[in-house]
C-alpha positions as CSV (number, residue, x, y, z in Angstrom):
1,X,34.4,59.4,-40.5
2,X,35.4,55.6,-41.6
3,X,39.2,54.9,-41.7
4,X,38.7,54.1,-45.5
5,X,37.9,58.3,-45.4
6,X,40.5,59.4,-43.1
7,X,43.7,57.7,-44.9
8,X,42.7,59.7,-48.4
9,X,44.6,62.3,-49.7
10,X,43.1,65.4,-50.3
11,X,44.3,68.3,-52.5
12,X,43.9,71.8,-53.1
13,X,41.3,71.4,-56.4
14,X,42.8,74.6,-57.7
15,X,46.1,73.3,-58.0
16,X,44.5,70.2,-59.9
17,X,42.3,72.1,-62.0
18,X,45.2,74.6,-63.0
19,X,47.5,71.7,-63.7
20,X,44.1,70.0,-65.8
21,X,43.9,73.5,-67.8
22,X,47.3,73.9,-68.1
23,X,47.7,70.1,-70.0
24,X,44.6,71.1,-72.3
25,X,45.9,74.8,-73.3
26,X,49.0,73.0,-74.1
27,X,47.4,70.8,-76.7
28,X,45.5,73.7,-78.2
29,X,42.2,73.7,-76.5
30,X,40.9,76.5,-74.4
31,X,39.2,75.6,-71.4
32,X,36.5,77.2,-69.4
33,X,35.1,77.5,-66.0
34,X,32.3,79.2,-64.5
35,X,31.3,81.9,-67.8
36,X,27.9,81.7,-65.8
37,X,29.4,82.4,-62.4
38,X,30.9,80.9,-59.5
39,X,33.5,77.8,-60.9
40,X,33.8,75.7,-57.7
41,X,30.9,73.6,-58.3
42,X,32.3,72.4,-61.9
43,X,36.0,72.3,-61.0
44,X,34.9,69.6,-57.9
45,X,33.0,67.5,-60.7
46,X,36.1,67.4,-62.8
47,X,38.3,66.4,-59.7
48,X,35.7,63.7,-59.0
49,X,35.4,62.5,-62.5
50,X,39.5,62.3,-61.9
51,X,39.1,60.1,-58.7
52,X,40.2,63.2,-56.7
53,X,38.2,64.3,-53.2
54,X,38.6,67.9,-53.3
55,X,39.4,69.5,-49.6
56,X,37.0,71.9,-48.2
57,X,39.6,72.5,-46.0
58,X,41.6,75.7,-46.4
59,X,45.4,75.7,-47.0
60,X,46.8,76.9,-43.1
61,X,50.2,77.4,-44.7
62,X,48.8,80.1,-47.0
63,X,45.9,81.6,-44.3
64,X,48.9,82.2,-42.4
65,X,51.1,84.1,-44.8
66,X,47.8,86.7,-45.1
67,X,47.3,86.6,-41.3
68,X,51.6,88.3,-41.7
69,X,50.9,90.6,-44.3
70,X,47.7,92.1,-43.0
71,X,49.8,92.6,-39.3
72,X,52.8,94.4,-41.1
73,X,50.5,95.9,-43.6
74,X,48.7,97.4,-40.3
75,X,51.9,98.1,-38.3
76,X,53.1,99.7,-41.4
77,X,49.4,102.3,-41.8
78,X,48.4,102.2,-38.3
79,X,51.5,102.6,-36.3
80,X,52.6,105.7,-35.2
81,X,55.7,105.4,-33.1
């Protein structure tokens, strides 16, 4: 990776494309994504056609909340004391 790759921001293209959608349903238009199937692949080309690298990365802040609620939902079934 070049330092002209490592200093750009990345974002969650979700929250982009949510926030995209959002702006157009405002106006009166009714956007869709992935009739066909899987919407990942078009909501990357709009966040590139934006200027915006989309993250492969996962969000850690929200892999950990499941990793808390899957151990208390466990605790909660599983434990017998």
């Amino acid at each position: 990776m070049s330092a002209e790759n490592s200093d750009r921001e990345t974002y969650n293209p979700w929250s982009v494309v949510h926030l995209v959608f959002d702006h157009l349903a405002d106006r009166g238009l009714h956007p869709a994504f992935g009739e066909s199937g899987d919407p990942s692949a078009p909501a990357a080309e709009l966040l590139r056609a934006l200027g915006i690298h989309p993250s492969v990365k996962p969000d850690t802040r929200i892999q950990e909340g499941v990793r808390e609620e899957l151990a208390a939902l466990r605790k909660t079934m599983f434990d017998e004391s």
